[in-house]
C-alpha positions as CSV (number, residue, x, y, z in Angstrom):
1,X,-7.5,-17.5,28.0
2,X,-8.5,-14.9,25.6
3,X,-5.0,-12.6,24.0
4,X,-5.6,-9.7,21.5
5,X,-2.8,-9.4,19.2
6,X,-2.4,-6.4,16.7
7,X,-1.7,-7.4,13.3
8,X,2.1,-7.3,12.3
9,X,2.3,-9.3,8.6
10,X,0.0,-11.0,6.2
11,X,-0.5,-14.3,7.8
12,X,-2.6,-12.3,11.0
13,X,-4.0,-10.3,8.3
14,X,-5.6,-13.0,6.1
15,X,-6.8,-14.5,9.9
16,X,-8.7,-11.4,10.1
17,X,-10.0,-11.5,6.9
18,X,-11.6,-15.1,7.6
19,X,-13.3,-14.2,10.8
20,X,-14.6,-11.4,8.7
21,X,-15.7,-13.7,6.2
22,X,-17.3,-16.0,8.4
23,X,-19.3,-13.8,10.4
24,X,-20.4,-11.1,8.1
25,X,-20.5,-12.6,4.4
26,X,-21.4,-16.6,5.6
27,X,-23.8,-15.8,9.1
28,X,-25.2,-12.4,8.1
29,X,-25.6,-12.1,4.2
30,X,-23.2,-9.0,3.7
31,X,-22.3,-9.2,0.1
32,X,-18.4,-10.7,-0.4
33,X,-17.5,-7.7,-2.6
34,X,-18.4,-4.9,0.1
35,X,-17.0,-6.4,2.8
36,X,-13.4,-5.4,2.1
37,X,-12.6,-1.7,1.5
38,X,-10.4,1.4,0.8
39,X,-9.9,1.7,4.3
40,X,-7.9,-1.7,5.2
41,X,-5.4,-0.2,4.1
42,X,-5.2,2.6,6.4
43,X,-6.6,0.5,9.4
44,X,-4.8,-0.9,12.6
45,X,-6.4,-4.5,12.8
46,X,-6.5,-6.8,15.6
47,X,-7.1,-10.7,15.9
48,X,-8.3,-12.3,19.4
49,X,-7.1,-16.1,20.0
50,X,-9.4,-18.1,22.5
51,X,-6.8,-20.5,24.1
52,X,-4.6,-20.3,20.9
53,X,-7.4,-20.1,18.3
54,X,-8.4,-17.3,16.2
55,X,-11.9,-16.1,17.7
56,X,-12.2,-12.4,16.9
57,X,-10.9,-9.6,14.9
58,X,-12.0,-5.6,14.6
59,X,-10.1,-3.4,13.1
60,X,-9.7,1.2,13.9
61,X,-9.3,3.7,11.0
62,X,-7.7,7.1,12.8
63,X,-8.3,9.8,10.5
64,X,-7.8,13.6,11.2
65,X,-7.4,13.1,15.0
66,X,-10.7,10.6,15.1
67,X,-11.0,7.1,15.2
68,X,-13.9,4.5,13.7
69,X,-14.3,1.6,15.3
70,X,-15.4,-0.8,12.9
71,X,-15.5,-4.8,11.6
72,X,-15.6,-5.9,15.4
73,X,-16.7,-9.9,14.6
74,X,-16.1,-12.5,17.4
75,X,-16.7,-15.9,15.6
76,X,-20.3,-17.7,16.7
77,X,-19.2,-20.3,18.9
78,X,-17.2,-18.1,20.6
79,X,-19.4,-15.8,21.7
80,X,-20.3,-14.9,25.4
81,X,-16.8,-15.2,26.6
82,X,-15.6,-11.4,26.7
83,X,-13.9,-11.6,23.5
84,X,-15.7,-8.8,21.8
85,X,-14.8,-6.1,25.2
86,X,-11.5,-7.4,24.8
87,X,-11.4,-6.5,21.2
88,X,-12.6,-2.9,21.7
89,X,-10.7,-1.8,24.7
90,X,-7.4,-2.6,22.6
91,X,-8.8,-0.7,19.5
92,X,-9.8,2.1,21.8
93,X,-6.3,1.6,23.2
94,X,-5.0,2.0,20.2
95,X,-6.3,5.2,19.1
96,X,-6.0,6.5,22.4
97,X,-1.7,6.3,22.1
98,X,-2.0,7.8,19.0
99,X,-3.8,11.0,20.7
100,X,-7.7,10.3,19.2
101,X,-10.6,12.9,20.1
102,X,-13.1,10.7,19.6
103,X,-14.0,7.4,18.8
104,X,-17.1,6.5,16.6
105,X,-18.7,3.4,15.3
106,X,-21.4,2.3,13.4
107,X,-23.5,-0.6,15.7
108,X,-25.8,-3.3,14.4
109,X,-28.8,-2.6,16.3
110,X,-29.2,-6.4,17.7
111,X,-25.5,-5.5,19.4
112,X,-26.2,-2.0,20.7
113,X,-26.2,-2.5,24.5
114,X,-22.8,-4.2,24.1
115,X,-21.6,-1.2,23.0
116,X,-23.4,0.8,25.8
117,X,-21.4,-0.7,28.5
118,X,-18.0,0.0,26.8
119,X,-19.2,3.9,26.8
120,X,-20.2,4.6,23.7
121,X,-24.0,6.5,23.3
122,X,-26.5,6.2,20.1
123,X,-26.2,9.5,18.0
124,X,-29.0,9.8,15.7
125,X,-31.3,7.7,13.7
126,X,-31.2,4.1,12.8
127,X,-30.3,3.8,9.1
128,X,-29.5,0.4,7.0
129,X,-25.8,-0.3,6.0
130,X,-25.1,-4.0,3.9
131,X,-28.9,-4.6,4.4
132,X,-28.6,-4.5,8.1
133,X,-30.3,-1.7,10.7
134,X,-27.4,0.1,12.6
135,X,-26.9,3.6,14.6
136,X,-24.1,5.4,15.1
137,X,-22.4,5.4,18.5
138,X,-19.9,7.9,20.1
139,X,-17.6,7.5,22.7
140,X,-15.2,9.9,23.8
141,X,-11.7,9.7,25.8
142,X,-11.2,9.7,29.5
143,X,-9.4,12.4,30.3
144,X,-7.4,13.0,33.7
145,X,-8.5,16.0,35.9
């Protein structure tokens, strides 16, 4: 069973730091020093457990009534099981009780149709971000009619 928790102390914290680690620094090359920022601080982070184990984290910055979407990493072998959806529909969650407009992200390009079918559309060019190809994505809020 796959539970999204949002991060309440240090101890979930540092979890989400080591997925982060793993996938971006150790699988993909993004350089260690780059890979934490100014805007940790300010984020709402959540960690996904696969049956108890730490399999996923991403993390939402809300800023001036917007929200980016942003280190969404679901650990290798864990991959393929829905953890990733469940990730970003509790980030969008997330923003959404805190009243966003609009939700943006920036996607690797290989991960681009994930993205697709949890709403979001491409917005402009590719462009190259920790040595890697991405495009921006957009999503905005249901609204009730």
């Amino acid at each position: 069973m796959v539970v999204v928790k949002r991060v309440t102390d240090s101890s979930m914290y540092d979890t989400a730091c080591r997925i982060r680690f793993e996938v971006f620094v150790h699988e993909q090359g993004v350089p260690a020093e780059i890979e934490m920022d100014e805007y940790d601080a300010l984020a709402e982070h959540v960690v996904a457990f696969h049956d108890g184990k730490p399999a996923g984290c991403g993390r939402v910055v809300i800023l001036d009534g917007n929200a980016k979407i942003g280190r969404v990493a679901v650990i290798k072998s864990e991959r393929g099981k829905g953890i990733g959806r469940k990730i970003c529909e509790e980030l969008i969650k997330i923003g959404s009780e805190k009243g966003v407009n609009e939700f943006v992200l920036h996607s690797q390009l290989a991960v681009v149709n994930f993205y697709k079918k949890l709403g979001f559309e491409t917005v402009g060019g590719i462009f190259t971000e920790a040595g890697i190809e991405h495009v921006k994505m957009l999503k905005k809020p249901v609204t009730a009619t």
